[in-house]
Every structure is written in C-alpha cells, then in structure tokens.
C-alpha positions in Angstrom: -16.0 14.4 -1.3 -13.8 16.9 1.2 -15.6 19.5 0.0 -18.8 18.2 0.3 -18.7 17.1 3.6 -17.3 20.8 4.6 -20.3 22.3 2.5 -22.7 20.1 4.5 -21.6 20.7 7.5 -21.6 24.6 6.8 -25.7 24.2 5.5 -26.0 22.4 8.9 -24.4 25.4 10.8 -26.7 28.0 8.9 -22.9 29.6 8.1 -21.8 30.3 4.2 -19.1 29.2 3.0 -17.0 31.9 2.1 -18.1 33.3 5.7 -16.5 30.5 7.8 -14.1 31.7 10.1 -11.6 29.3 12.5 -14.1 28.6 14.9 -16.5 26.9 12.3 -13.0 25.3 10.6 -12.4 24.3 14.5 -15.5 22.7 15.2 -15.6 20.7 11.7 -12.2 18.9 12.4 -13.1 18.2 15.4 -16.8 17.1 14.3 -14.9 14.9 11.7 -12.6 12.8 13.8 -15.6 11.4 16.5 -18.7 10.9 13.5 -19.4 8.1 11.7 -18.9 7.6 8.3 -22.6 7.3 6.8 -23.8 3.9 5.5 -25.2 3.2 1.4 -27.5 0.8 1.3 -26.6 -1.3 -1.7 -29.1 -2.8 -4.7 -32.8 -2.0 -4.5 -35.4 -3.7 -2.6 -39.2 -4.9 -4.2 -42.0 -2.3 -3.7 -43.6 -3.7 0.3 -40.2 -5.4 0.6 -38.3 -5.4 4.1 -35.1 -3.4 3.2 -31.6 -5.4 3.4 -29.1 -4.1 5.8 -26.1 -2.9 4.0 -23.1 -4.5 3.8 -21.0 -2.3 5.6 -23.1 -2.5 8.7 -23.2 -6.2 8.6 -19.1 -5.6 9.0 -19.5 -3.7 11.8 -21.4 -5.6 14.1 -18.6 -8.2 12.9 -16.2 -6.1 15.0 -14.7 -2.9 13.7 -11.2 -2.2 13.5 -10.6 -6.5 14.7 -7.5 -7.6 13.2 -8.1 -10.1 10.2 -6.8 -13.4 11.3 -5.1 -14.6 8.4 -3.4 -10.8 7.5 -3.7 -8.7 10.5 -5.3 -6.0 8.8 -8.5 -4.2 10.4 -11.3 -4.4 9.4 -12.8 -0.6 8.2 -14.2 1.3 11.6 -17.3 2.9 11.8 -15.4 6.5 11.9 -13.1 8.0 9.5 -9.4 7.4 9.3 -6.9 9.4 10.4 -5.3 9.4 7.2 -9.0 10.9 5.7 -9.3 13.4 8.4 -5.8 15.2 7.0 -6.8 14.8 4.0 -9.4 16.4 4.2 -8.0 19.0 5.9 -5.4 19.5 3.5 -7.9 19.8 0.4 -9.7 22.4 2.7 -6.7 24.8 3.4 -6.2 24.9 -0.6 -9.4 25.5 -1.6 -9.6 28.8 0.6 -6.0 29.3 -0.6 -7.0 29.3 -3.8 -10.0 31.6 -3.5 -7.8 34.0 -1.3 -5.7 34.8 -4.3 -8.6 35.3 -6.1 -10.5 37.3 -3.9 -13.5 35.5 -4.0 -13.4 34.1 -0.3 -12.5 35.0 3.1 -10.2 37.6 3.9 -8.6 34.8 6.1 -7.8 31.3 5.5 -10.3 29.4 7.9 -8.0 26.3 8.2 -4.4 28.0 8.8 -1.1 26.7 9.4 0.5 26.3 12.5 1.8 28.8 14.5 5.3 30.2 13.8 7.6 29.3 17.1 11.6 28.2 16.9 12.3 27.1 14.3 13.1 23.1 14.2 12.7 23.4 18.1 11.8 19.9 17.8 13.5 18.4 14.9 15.1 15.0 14.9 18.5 15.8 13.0 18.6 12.2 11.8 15.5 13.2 9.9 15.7 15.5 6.5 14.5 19.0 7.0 11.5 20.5 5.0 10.4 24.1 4.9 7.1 23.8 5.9 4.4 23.8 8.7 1.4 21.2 8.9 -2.1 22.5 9.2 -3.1 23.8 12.5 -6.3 21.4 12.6 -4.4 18.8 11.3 -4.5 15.7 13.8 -1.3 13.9 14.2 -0.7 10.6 12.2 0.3 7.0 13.5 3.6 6.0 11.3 2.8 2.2 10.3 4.7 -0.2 7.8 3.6 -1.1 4.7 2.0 -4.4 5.4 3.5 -7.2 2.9 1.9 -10.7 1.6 3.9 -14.1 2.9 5.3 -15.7 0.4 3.7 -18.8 1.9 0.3 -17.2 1.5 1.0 -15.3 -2.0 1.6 -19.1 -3.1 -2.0 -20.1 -2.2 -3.8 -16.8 -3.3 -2.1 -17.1 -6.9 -3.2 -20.8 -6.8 -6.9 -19.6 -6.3 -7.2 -17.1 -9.5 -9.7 -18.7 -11.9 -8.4 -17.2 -15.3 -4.7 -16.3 -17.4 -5.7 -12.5 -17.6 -5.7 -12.6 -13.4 -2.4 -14.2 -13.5 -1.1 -12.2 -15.8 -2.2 -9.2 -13.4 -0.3 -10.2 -10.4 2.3 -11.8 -11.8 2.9 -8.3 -13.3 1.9 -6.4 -10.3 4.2 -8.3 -7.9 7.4 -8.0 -10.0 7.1 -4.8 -11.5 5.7 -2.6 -8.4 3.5 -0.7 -10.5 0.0 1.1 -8.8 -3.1 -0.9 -10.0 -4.5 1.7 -12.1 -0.9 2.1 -13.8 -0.9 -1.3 -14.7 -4.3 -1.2 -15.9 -3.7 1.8 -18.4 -1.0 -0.1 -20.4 -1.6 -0.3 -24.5 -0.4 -3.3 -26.5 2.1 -1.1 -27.4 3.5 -0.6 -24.2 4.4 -4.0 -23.9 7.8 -5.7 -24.8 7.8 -9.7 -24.1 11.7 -9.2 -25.7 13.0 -7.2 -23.5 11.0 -8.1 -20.5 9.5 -4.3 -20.5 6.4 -2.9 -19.7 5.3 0.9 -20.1 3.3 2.6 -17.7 1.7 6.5 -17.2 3.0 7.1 -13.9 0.3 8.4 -11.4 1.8 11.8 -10.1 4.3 12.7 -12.9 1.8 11.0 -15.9 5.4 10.9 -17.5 6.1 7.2 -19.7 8.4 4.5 -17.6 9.3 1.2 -18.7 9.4 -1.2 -15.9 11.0 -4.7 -16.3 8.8 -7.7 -15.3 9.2 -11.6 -14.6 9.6 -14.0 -17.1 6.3 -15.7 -15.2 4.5 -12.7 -16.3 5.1 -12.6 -19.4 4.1 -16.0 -19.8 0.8 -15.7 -18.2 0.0 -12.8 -20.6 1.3 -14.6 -23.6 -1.7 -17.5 -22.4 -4.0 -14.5 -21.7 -3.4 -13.3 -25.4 -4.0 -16.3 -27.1 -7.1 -16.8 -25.1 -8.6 -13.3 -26.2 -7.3 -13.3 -29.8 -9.3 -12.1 -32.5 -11.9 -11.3 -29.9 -10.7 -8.0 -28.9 -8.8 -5.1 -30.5 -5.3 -5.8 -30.3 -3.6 -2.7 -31.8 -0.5 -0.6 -30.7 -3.1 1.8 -29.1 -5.9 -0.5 -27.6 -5.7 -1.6 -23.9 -4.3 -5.0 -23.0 -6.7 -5.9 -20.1 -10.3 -6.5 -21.0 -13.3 -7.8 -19.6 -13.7 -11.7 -20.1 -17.3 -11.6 -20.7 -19.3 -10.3 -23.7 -19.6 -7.3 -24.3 -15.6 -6.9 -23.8 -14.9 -3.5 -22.2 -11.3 -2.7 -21.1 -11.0 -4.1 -17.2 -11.6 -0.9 -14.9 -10.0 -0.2 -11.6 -13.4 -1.7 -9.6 -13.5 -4.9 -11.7 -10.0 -6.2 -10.9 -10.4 -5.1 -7.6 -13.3 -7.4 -7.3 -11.2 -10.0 -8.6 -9.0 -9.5 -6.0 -11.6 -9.8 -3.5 -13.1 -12.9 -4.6 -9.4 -14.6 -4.7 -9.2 -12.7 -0.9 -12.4 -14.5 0.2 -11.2 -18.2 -0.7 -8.3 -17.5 2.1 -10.8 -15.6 4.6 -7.7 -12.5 3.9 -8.4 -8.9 3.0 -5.6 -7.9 1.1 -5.9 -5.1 -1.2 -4.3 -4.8 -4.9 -1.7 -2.0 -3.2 -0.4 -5.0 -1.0 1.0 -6.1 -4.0 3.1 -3.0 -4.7 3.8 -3.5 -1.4 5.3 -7.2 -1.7 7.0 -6.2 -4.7 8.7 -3.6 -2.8 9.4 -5.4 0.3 11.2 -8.2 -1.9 13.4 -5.3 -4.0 14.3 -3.6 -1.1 15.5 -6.6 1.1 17.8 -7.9 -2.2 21.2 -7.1 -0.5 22.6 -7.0 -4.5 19.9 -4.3 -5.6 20.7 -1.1 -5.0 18.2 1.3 -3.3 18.5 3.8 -5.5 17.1 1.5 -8.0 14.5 0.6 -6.1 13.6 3.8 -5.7 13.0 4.2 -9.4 11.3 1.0 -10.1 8.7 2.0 -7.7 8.5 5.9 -8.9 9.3 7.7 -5.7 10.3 11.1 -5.4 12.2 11.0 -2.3 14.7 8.3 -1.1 13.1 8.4 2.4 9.7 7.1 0.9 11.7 4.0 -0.3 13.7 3.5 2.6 10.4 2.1 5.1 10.6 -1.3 2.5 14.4 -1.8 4.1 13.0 -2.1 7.6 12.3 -5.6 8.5 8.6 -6.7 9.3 7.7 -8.2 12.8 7.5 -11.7 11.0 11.4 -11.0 9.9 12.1 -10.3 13.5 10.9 -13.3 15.0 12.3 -15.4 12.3 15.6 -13.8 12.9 15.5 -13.9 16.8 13.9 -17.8 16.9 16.7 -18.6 14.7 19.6 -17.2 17.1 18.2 -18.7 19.9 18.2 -22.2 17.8 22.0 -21.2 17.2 23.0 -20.4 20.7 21.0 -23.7 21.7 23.2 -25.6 19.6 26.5 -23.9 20.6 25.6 -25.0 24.2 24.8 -28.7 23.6 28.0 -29.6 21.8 31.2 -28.7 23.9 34.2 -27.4 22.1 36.4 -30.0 20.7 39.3 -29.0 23.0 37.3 -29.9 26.1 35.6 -33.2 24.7 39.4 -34.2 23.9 40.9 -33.7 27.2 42.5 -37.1 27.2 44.9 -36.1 24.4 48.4 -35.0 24.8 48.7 -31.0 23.9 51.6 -31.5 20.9 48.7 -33.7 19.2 46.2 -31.2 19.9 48.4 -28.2 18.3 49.6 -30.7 15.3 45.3 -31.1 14.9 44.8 -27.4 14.9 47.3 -26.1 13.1 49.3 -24.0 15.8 53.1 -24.1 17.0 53.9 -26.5 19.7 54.2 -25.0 23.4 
C-alpha cells in the first residue's frame, strides 16, 4: 500500500518512478501528512438504488479523533497517522535502497537520511545510543503509553462473549501476551493443558516459544474442545481455532477481530485485540515479584527498553495513588498523636506505655 500510494502520486505528477528526485520525495511527504485517507464504500447497492454512505464517513461526521468515553481512545481521523506517514516513509527509502544496489533506479536515493552534523549533539545520555539517522522526510512521532483495559471493565467485556472458543481466546490472550495472529496460528500440538504451555510462531523471529497461560484458559478451551469434538480435525497438525458455523474454516485474523468488536459494541468501547497484549503486559510488568527480564521474554521483545514503557504507571495509577495519599494525610490530621490526647498523664506512665527509659 506505501508503494502504491508513492506510484500514484508519481502518475499524478507526470514523473516516473525511477526519475523522482527529492523534490518529488519532498512534496509527497508533505502531500501525505495534510490528505485524507480515501473512503470504500462497503456492500453493493440495487441497480436505480440511492448509494449508502460508507461507514467510515458516517464515523467522521461523528467527530474524528473525539476521545471514546468509556476507553479514551480516538476515534480514526480523516487523515493518516503519524505512525503511517513514517511508515511509509521508511518502506520508501528501502525500496530505492534496494534498487540502488541493483542499478535499476536512481543514481540517488530520493528519500535520504538526515544530514550528518555532531554527532549525538542532542542525545539524552539516560537514553541508549543507536548508530543510526532517521529519514530526512521523516515527521517526528508523539511517544504515547500503551493504553491498558480496567480490570473493572475487562470483567464486563469477558461477561459479554457469547461462546467457549471467545473465552478461550482472551483468556489466553490476556495471560500469555501473545499478538493475535500468534495466538491464532497455534496447532493442537502446540498445546499442553499439563504443563500450562502454549506454542506460538513468533511474528518477527517466526522462531517456536512456549508461553505459559492461566489455569482459566485452559479451562475455557477444554469447554471449547468438547463443544467442537468430532466436528473438526483435531490432529497434532490442524489448527485449534475454527469457525463455529458450517462450513468450519480455521478462525482468521478478521473474524476474531469482529468478535472483538461486537463484545466492544455491548460496552459502547473500542478496544482492539492488541489491548489485550497490552493488559497482559501492564499486569506482568507491575508484578513487583516478576522479574523484567522475564517479562521481557514472555512478551518477545528484542530490546529491554521496549518492555520497560509497561513499568510506567498509567494516569488512572496516578490518581489512584495520589487520592489515596491525600485520604492518608487526611486521616493523620484528624486524629492527634496519642502523646497530645494524653496530656493529663504523668510522664513516668507515659515512658512505662511506650516503652522508653524514664527521664
């Protein structure tokens, strides 16, 4: 999709590709970060039929980017993300990389690097150091926190699944941190109810990691099982999520994200199925007896750093934490100390009472 959206945009210019030159690669990031993100209508209409609006637009005169009320997320704007601009950027600056060594493009890299100054003239020393220069088109990112799902509120979106294979899902997703798709690829071989294991492909490294789950989870796919037995292929090699309708088809990425939706929509939340890694990870990092270094294999990351943001408390932990001192301090002042409210009493009785040498 990067590169078709640079391709267009080069067809628009009258400008081929492999004659762009930084002014075109200029003019695209730029042209990228202020347009909006086209709109599909979804379904077909009748022949003579009034065309639906989409979906997507019918979110926007909602209010784009308002905060949900119940999970503070935004709600999708009409222009692309930040996150999507760089990304895009980044796929570009590789593909002419690419073709460079293969001398097939531009004698020049359209999108470039930054320009060499001092080096680390801006550096925070508390930070790690990495050998490397971001893009020079590359727009500059907003750090934000994982956002997590209240336990409160994970109660009453678990209540509102309508099947065992759902729970099953999150109750695995939420205790084992796994990606959705990760999860989704397991075999019935990957599975070990004995040792409270479960095997994933990992995303980046597609290398085999067993991941320990909650007893809950297990139990929910043990229901799950027995519900689907003898009407799906249950050997060491077949999937273990399926479809719950006829004809059964192992569950795809876009089907248990729907599910997701739908159990979203009874709370008026839009939380998304990475939320859960991102509970699980919240509630693993904040364990004062687990380790972060453990955490930090659970969850697959390459770099401590990454695993790190899950120690840093959320607003909600701050206000809890501050309400809570000022509930403290509030009591402090209301009773006096006891040597005060005692004043009457003769001072040997008070030091016999406390424990201290008399004067």
């Amino acid at each position: 999709m990067d590169l078709l959206r640079w391709f267009r945009f080069c067809w628009a210019v009258d400008v081929a590709w492999d004659e762009a030159t930084r002014v075109e690669a200029r003019d695209f990031c730029r042209w990228i970060q202020v347009t909006g993100k086209p709109v599909r209508p979804r379904g077909r209409s009748k022949p003579g039929a009034r065309p639906a609006a989409p979906a997507a637009a019918a979110v926007w005169r909602a209010g784009p980017g308002t905060p949900n009320a119940v999970t503070g997320k935004p709600a999708p704007a009409r222009t692309y993300a930040p996150a999507t601009v760089r990304h895009c950027e980044t796929v570009l600056r590789s593909f002419y990389e690419f073709h460079l060594e293969a001398g097939t493009g531009p004698m020049v890299n359209p999108f470039p690097l930054a320009r060499a100054g001092r080096a680390h003239a801006h550096h925070n020393p508390m930070d790690p150091y990495r050998e490397q220069r971001a893009g020079l088109f590359r727009p500059r990112l907003v750090r934000r926190l994982p956002r997590r799902i209240p336990e409160e509120k994970f109660n009453e979106l678990f209540a509102g699944l309508g099947s065992h294979r759902d729970r099953a899902l999150v109750a695995f997703w939420i205790s084992t941190g796994a990606r959705a798709s990760e999860l989704l690829g397991v075999i019935c071989s990957g599975v070990d109810p004995g040792r409270q294991l479960v095997t994933v492909v990992r995303k980046g490294s597609r290398a085999l990691q067993q991941l320990p789950a909650s007893p809950d989870a297990f139990v929910w796919w043990r229901l799950y099982q027995e519900q689907m037995f003898s009407l799906v292929p249950a050997g060491p090699d077949d999937p273990v999520w399926w479809t719950l309708r006829r004809p059964f088809r192992q569950l795809s990425y876009h089907a248990a994200r729907a599910m997701f939706v739908r159990a979203n929509a009874g709370l008026g939340a839009n939380w998304s199925l990475h939320d859960l890694r991102h509970s699980a990870s919240y509630r693993m990092g904040r364990d004062p007896q687990m380790p972060i270094t453990d955490v930090q294999a659970v969850l697959g990351h390459a770099r401590l750093s990454t695993t790190q943001i899950y120690v840093t408390p959320t607003a909600e932990d701050v206000i809890q934490s501050v309400v809570a001192h000022h509930r403290r301090q509030a009591a402090q002042k209301a009773s006096p100390p006891l040597e005060k409210a005692a004043a009457g009493y003769r001072p040997e009785t008070l030091d016999v009472l406390f424990g201290r040498e008399p004067k």
